[in-house]
Structure formats: structure tokens, C-alpha cells
C-alpha positions as a Markdown table, in Angstrom:
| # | Residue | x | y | z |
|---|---|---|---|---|
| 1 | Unk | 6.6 | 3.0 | -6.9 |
| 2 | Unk | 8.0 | 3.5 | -10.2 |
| 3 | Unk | 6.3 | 2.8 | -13.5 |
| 4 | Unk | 8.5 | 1.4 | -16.2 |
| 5 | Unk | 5.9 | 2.7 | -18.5 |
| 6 | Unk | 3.0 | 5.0 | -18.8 |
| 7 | Unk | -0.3 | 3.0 | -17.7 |
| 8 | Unk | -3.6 | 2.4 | -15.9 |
| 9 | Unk | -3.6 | 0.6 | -13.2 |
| 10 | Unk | -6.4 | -0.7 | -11.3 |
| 11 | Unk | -6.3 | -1.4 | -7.5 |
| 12 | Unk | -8.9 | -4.0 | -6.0 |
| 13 | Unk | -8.6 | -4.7 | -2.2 |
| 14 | Unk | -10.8 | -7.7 | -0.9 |
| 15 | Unk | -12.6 | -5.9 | 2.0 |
| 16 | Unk | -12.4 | -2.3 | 0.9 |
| 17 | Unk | -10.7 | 0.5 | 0.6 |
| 18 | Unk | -11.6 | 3.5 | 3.1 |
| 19 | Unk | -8.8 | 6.1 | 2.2 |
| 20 | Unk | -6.2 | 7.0 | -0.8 |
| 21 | Unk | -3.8 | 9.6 | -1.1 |
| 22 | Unk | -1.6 | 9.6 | -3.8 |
| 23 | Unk | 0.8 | 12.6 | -5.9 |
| 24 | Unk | -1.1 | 15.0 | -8.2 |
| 25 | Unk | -2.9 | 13.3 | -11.2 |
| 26 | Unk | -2.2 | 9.6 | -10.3 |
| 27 | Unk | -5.9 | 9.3 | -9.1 |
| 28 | Unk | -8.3 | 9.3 | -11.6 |
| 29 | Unk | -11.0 | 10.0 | -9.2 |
| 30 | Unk | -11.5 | 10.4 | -5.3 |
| 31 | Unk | -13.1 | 7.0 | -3.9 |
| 32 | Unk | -16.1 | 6.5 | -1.2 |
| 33 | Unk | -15.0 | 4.7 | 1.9 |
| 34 | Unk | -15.2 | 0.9 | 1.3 |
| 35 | Unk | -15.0 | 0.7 | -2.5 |
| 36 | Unk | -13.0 | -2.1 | -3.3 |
| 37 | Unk | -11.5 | -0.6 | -6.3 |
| 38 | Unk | -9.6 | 2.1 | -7.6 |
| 39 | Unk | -7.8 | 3.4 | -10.9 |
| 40 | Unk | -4.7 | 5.0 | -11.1 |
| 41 | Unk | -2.5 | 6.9 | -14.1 |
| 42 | Unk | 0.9 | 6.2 | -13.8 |
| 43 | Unk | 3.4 | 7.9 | -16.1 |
| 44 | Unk | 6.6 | 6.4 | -16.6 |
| 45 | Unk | 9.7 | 6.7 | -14.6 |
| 46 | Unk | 7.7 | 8.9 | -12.4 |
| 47 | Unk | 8.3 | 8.1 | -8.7 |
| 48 | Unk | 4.6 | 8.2 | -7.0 |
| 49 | Unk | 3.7 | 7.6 | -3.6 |
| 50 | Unk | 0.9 | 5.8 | -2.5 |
| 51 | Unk | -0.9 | 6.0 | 0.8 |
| 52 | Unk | -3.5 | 3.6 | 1.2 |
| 53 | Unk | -6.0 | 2.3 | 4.2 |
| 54 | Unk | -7.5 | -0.8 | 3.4 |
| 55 | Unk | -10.7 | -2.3 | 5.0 |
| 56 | Unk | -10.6 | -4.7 | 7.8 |
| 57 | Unk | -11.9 | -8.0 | 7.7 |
| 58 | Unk | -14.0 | -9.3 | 10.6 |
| 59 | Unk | -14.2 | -13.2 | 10.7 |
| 60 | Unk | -17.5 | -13.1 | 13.0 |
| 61 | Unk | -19.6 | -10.6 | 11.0 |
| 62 | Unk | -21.6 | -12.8 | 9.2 |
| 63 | Unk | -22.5 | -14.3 | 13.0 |
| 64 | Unk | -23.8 | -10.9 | 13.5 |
| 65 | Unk | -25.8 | -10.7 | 10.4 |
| 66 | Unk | -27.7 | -14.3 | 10.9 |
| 67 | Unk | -28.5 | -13.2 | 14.8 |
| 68 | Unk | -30.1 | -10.3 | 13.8 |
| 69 | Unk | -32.0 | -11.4 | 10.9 |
């Protein structure tokens, strides 16, 4: 993606985040596995690439956490 000017961004993904790669400087710091946000610095007309693995949802979980409670 391409910035049209210089900002901070901040990405927030529902069920997580487990891994971010991105070019030199655009993160502003590494992330743990399954944070559901993250801040980026994106200069402007500066092509960055973005690499990201979001968390998975799982529709039955909460089944699993009422059994075993």
C-alpha cells in the first residue's frame, strides 16, 4: 500500500493477530501472537508491504469453554 500522506495507522483484527512483517520502520513495535492490534508509520508515497496472519475464529469454542467449566 501507498500512503498519500505521512501517518499513523492503527490495525485491529477481530480475533487476533499472530504474525506481522512489514518494510524497515513501518512497525512501531513487534506484536505478541494474538494481539488484536497494531500501529504502523507510514510515510508518504512510500510503497510498503504488508504481510499479515490473522487469528482464526472458531464458532464452537465457547462450547468448549462451558464443558469444561
Amino acid at each position: 500500500m501507498t500512503s498519500f500522506r505521512e501517518q499513523d495507522v492503527t490495525l485491529i483484527a477481530r480475533y487476533g493477530i499472530e504474525n506481522i512483517t512489514a518494510s524497515a520502520g513501518v512497525l512501531a513495535a513487534p506484536i505478541k501472537p494474538g494481539t488484536a492490534n497494531c500501529d504502523l508509520h507510514l510515510r508518504e508515497g512510500n510503497p510498503v508491504t504488508i504481510h499479515l496472519k490473522l487469528g482464526s475464529h472458531k464458532p464452537n469454542e465457547w462450547v468448549d469453554r462451558v464443558a469444561s467449566a
